[in-house]
C-alpha positions in Angstrom: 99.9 -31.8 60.6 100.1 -28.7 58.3 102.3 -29.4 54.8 104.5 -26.6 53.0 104.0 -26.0 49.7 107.3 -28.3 48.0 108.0 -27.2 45.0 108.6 -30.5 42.1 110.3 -31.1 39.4 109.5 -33.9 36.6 112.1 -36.0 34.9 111.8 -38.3 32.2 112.0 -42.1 33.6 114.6 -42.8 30.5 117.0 -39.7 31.7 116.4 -40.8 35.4 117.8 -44.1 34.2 120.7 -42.4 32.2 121.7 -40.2 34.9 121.9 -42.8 37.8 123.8 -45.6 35.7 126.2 -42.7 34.6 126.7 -41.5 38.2 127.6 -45.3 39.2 130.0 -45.7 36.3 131.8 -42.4 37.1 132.9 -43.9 40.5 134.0 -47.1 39.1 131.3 -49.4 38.6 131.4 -51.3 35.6 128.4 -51.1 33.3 126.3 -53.7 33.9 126.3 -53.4 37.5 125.6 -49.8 37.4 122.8 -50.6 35.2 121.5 -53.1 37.3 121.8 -51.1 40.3 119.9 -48.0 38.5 117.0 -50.6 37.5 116.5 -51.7 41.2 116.6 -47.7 42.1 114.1 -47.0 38.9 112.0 -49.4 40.1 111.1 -48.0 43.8 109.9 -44.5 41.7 107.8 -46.1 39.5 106.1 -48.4 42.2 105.5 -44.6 44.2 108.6 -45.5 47.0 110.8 -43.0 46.3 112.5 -43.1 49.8 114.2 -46.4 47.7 114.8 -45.4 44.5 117.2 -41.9 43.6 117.1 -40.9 46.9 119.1 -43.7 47.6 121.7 -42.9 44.8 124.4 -40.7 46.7 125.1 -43.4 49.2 126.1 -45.9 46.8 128.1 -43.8 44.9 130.2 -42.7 48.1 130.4 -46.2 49.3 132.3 -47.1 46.0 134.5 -43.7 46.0 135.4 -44.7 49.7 136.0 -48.2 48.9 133.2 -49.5 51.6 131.9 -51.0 47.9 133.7 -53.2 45.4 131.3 -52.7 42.5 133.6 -55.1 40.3 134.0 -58.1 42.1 132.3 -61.5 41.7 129.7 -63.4 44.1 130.4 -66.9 44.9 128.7 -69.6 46.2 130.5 -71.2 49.7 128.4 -74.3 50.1 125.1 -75.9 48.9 122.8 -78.4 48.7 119.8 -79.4 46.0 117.8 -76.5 47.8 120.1 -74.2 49.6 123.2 -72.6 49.0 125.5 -70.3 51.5 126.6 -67.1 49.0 129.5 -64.7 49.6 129.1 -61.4 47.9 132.4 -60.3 48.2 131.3 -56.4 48.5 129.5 -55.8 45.5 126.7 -53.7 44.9 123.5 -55.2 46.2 121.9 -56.1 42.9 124.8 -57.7 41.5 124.9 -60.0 44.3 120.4 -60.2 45.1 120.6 -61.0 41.0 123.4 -64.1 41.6 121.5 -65.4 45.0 117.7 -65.3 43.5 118.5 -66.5 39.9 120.1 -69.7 42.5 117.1 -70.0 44.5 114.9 -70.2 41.2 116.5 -72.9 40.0 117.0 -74.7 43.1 113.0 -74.3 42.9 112.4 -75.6 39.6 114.5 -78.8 40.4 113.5 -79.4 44.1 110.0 -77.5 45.2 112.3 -74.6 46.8 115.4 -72.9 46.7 117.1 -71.4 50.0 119.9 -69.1 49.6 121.5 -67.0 52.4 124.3 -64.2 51.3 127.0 -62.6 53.6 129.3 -59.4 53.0 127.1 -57.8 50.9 125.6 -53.9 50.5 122.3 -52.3 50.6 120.4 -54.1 47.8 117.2 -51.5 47.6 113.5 -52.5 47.8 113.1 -56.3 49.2 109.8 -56.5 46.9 112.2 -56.5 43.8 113.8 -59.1 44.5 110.9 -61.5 45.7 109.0 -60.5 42.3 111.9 -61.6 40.2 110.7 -65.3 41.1 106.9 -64.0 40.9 107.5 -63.5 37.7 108.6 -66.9 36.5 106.0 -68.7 38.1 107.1 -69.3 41.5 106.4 -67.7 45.5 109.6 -65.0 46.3 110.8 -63.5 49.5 113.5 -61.7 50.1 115.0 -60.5 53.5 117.6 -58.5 54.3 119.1 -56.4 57.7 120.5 -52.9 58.0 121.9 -50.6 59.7 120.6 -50.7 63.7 117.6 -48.2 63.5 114.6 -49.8 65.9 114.6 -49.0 69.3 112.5 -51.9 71.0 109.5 -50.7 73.0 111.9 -50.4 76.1 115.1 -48.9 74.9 116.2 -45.3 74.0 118.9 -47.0 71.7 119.0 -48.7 68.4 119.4 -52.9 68.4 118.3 -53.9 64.7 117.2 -52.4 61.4 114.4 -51.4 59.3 114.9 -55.1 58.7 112.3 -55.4 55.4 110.7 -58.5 54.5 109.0 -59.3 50.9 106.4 -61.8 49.9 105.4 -62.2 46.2 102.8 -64.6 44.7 101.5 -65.2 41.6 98.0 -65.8 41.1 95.4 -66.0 37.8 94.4 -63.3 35.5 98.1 -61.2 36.1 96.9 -60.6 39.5 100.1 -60.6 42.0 100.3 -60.3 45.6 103.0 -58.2 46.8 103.5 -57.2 50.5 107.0 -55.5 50.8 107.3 -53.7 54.4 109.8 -52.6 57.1 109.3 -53.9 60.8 110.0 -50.2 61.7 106.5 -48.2 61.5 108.3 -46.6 58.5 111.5 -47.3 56.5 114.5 -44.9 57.4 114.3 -43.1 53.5 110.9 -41.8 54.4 112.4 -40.1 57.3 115.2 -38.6 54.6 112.1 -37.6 52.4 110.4 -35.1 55.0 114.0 -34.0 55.5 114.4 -33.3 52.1 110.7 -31.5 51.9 111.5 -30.0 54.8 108.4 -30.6 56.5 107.8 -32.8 60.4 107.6 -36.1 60.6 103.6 -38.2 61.6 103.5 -39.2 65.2 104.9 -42.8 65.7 107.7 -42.4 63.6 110.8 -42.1 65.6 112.3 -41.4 69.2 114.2 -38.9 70.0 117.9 -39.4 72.1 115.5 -39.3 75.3 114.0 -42.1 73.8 110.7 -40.3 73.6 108.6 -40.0 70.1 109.7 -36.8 68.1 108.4 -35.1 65.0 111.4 -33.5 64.4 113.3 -35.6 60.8 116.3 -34.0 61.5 116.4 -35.1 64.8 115.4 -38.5 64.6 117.5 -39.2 61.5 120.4 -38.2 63.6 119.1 -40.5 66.3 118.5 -43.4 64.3 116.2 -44.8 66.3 112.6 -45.7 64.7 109.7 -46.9 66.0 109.0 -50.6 65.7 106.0 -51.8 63.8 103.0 -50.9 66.0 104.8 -48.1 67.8 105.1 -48.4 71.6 104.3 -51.4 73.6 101.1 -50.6 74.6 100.0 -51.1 70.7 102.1 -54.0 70.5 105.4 -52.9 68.9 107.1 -55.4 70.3 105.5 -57.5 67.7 107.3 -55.5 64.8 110.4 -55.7 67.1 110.4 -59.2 66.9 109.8 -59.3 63.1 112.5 -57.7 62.7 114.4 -60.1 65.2 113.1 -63.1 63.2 115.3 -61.3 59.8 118.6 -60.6 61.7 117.8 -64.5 61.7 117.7 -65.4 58.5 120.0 -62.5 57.2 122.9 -61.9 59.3 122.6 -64.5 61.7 122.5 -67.8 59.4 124.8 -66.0 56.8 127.5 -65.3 59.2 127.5 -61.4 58.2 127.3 -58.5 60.9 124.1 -58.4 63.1 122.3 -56.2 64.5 124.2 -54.0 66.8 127.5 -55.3 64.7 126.0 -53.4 61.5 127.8 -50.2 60.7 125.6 -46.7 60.6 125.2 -45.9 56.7 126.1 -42.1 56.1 126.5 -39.6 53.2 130.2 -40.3 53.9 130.5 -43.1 52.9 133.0 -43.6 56.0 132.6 -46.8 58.3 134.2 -49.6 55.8 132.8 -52.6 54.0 128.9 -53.2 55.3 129.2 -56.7 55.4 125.3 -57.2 55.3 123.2 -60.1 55.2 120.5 -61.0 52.7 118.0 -64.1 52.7 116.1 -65.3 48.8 113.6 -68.2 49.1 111.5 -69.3 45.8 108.9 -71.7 46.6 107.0 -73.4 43.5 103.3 -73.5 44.4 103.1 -76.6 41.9 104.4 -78.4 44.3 101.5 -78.2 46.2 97.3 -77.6 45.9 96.3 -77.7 42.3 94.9 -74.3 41.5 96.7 -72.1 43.4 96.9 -69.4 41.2 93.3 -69.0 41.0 92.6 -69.3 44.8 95.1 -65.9 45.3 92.8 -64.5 42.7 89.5 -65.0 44.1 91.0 -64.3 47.4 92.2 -60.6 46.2 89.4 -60.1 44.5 87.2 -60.6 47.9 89.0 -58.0 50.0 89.0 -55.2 47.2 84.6 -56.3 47.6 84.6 -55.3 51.4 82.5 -52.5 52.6 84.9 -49.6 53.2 85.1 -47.9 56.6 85.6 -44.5 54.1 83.7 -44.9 50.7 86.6 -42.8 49.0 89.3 -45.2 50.7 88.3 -48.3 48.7 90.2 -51.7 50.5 93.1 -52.0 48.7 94.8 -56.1 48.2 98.3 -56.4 49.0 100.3 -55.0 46.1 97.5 -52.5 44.5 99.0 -49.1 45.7 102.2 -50.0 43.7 100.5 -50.9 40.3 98.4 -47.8 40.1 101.6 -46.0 41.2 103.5 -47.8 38.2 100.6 -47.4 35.7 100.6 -43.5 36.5 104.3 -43.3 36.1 104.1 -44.9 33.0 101.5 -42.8 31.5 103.5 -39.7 31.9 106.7 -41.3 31.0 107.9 -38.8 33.7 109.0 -39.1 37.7 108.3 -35.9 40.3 111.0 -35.2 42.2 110.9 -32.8 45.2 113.5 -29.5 44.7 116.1 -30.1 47.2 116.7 -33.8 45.6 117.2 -32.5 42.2 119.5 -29.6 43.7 121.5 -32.8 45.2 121.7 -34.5 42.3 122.7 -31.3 40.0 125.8 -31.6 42.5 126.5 -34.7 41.9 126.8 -34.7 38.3 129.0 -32.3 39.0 131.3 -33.8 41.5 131.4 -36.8 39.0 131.7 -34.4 36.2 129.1 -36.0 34.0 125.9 -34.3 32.6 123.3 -33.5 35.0 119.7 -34.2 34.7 117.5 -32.7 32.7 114.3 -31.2 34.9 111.0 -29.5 33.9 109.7 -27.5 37.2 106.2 -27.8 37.8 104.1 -24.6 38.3 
C-alpha cells in the first residue's frame, strides 16, 4: 500500500500536557481529574500509541459538555471482601475512577496475595497497559480490562456484538526489565482506524468490514461501520479466537460489574450524544511473593532469551513483550517533543477555540 506524504507538526510534551488538562478544565472538570486524565492521554504518545493519547481528547471533552460525563463526582465502593471489591464510578472520567479501583486492588494485594476489583458506570479510561503498570510499578503483577463500544463483527456476522475489548498484563522482573503486553481482541484498536482517517491515507487489509460484511480498506467507511476484524481476521485464520477474547472481557468487565454489555454499549461519537456510557472495567494485582522465590529474575532471563532468537529478518530483531513502547518513550523523551500529523493539530487549534483557551503551540516539520 502506497503512503502520502503527511505533513507533521512537533509539540513540546510539557505544552501537550498544558493544553489537554486546560481543554478538560474548560468543560468543567476540576483540576485534578483533568490532570489525571491528560497524564493517561500523555502517556499513549510517549509509549508511540497515539490512536490513545490526544487523539482521544475531543471525545472526552464533548462527553462532559453533553453531560454523558460527570467529571466531578466520587467513586464508591458497593461491596467487598479481603480481595475483591464491586466499585461504582458514578460517571467520572475514566482515570479518576481506574486510579480509585487499582490503588484498591493494590492493597487488597499487599494484605491478601491479590486484589480483585470490578467497576460499573464508568467512561473510557484510555490505554489498559496504564493501568496494569501502576501495580507493576509497586512490585506487584497488573491487568486491567475493560469493554467498549460494540465494534468486532465475529467471523460470521456483518454486524458489531462486542468491542475492541483490550486486555493488559504487566510484570515486573530483575534489572528494571518489565513485561508489558497491552492489546485489543480486534486486529487493531478502533483509534488507529481514526489515525489513517486523520492522514488520510487506506486502511491494511484485515482491518475492518464493510456494511456488506466484507473486508474494506476504505477508514472512512469502516469507521462509520464500526465493525473491526477480530484478532486473527476471518475464521479461516482463526478469528474466532480473538472473538472469544474479547467475549472472555465483556465477562469480567460488564458482565460481573453489572454495567452495559456488549450489544447494550452505546456507539461513542464526536457528539458526544448517546448519554452516560455506563462501562465496565476489571483491575487485578497479584503479588508474585506469594509464590516461587525468584520470580523477578526468571521474567528476566526469560526476556532476555527471546530478544537472543535468530530473526526471520536480521533488521527486524525479536522484540520481548513491552520493548516497542520503551524505545518509543526513550525517543520521546530525548526530543522533549511529540509529532503530531496536520489535520490533528488543525482539530485541536479548534478546540482551544471553542473552549476559548490558548491553543497549542506547534513547530511544522520540513
Amino acid at each position: 500500500m502506497e503512503e502520502t506524504q503527511v505533513k507533521m507538526g512537533r509539540v513540546a510534551t510539557r505544552e501537550v500536557l498544558r493544553f489537554m488538562t486546560d481543554c478538560l478544565k474548560a468543560a468543567g472538570a476540576v483540576a485534578k481529574a483533568a490532570q489525571q486524565q491528560s497524564e493517561l492521554l500523555i502517556e499513549a504518545d510517549r509509549l508511540g500509541h497515539p490512536s490513545h493519547g490526544l487523539n482521544r481528547l475531543e471525545l472526552y471533552v464533548n462527553d462532559i459538555l453533553s453531560g454523558a460525563c460527570a467529571p466531578n463526582n466520587e467513586p464508591k465502593i458497593l461491596k467487598q471482601t479481603a480481595s475483591t471489591a464491586w466499585v461504582d464510578a458514578n460517571n467520572v472520567l475514566g482515570a479518576t475512577v481506574s486510579h480509585f479501583a487499582m490503588d484498591i486492588a493494590m492493597k487488597k494485594a499487599k494484605e491478601t496475595g491479590v486484589g480483585w476489583v470490578s467497576v460499573k458506570g464508568s467512561n473510557h479510561n484510555g490505554m489498559a497497559g496504564y493501568w496494569a503498570k501502576k501495580a507493576s510499578d509497586r512490585g506487584l503483577i497488573g491487568m486491567a480490562f475493560t469493554n467498549t463500544s460494540p465494534l468486532l463483527a465475529p467471523t460470521r456476522s456483518k454486524q458489531a456484538a462486542l468491542g475492541t475489548n483490550p486486555l493488559s498484563v504487566v510484570a515486573p522482573g530483575a534489572s528494571d526489565e518489565t513485561f508489558y503486553l497491552d492489546m485489543a481482541t480486534t486486529a487493531v484498536a478502533v483509534g488507529k482506524i481514526e489515525m489513517q482517517m486523520r492522514k488520510d491515507e487506506r486502511l491494511p487489509n484485515g482491518w475492518a468490514q464493510g456494511p456488506d460484511g466484507k473486508e474494506t480498506n476504505d477508514a472512512n467507511l469502516a469507521f462509520k461501520t464500526g465493525c473491526l476484524m477480530p484478532l486473527g481476521g476471518g475464521e479461516n485464520t482463526s478469528g474466532y479466537k480473538g472473538y472469544g477474547l474479547a467475549g472472555m472481557v465483556e465477562l469480567f468487565c460488564g458482565i460481573l460489574s453489572g454495567s452495559k454489555y456488549g450489544q447494550h454499549v452505546r456507539s461513542w461519537s464526536h457528539s458526544g450524544e448517546g448519554g452516560a456510557a455506563n462501562l465496565g472495567h476489571c483491575f487485578i494485582a497479584l503479588d508474585p511473593e506469594c509464590f516461587a522465590p525468584g520470580f523477578g529474575d526468571r521474567l528476566t532471563d526469560c526476556m532476555q532469551y527471546w530478544r537472543q532468537l535468530e530473526p526471520v529478518d536480521p533488521n527486524l530483531p525479536v522484540l520481548a513483550p513491552g520493548d516497542k513502547e520503551k524505545k518509543a518513550a526513550a525517543v520521546t523523551d530525548a526530543k522533549g517533543t511529540i509529532s503530531y500529523v496536520k489535520q490533528q493539530i488543525d482539530s485541536c487549534a479548534a478546540l482551544a477555540e471553542r473552549l476559548k483557551i490558548t491553543p497549542m503551540t506547534v513547530q511544522f516539520e520540513e
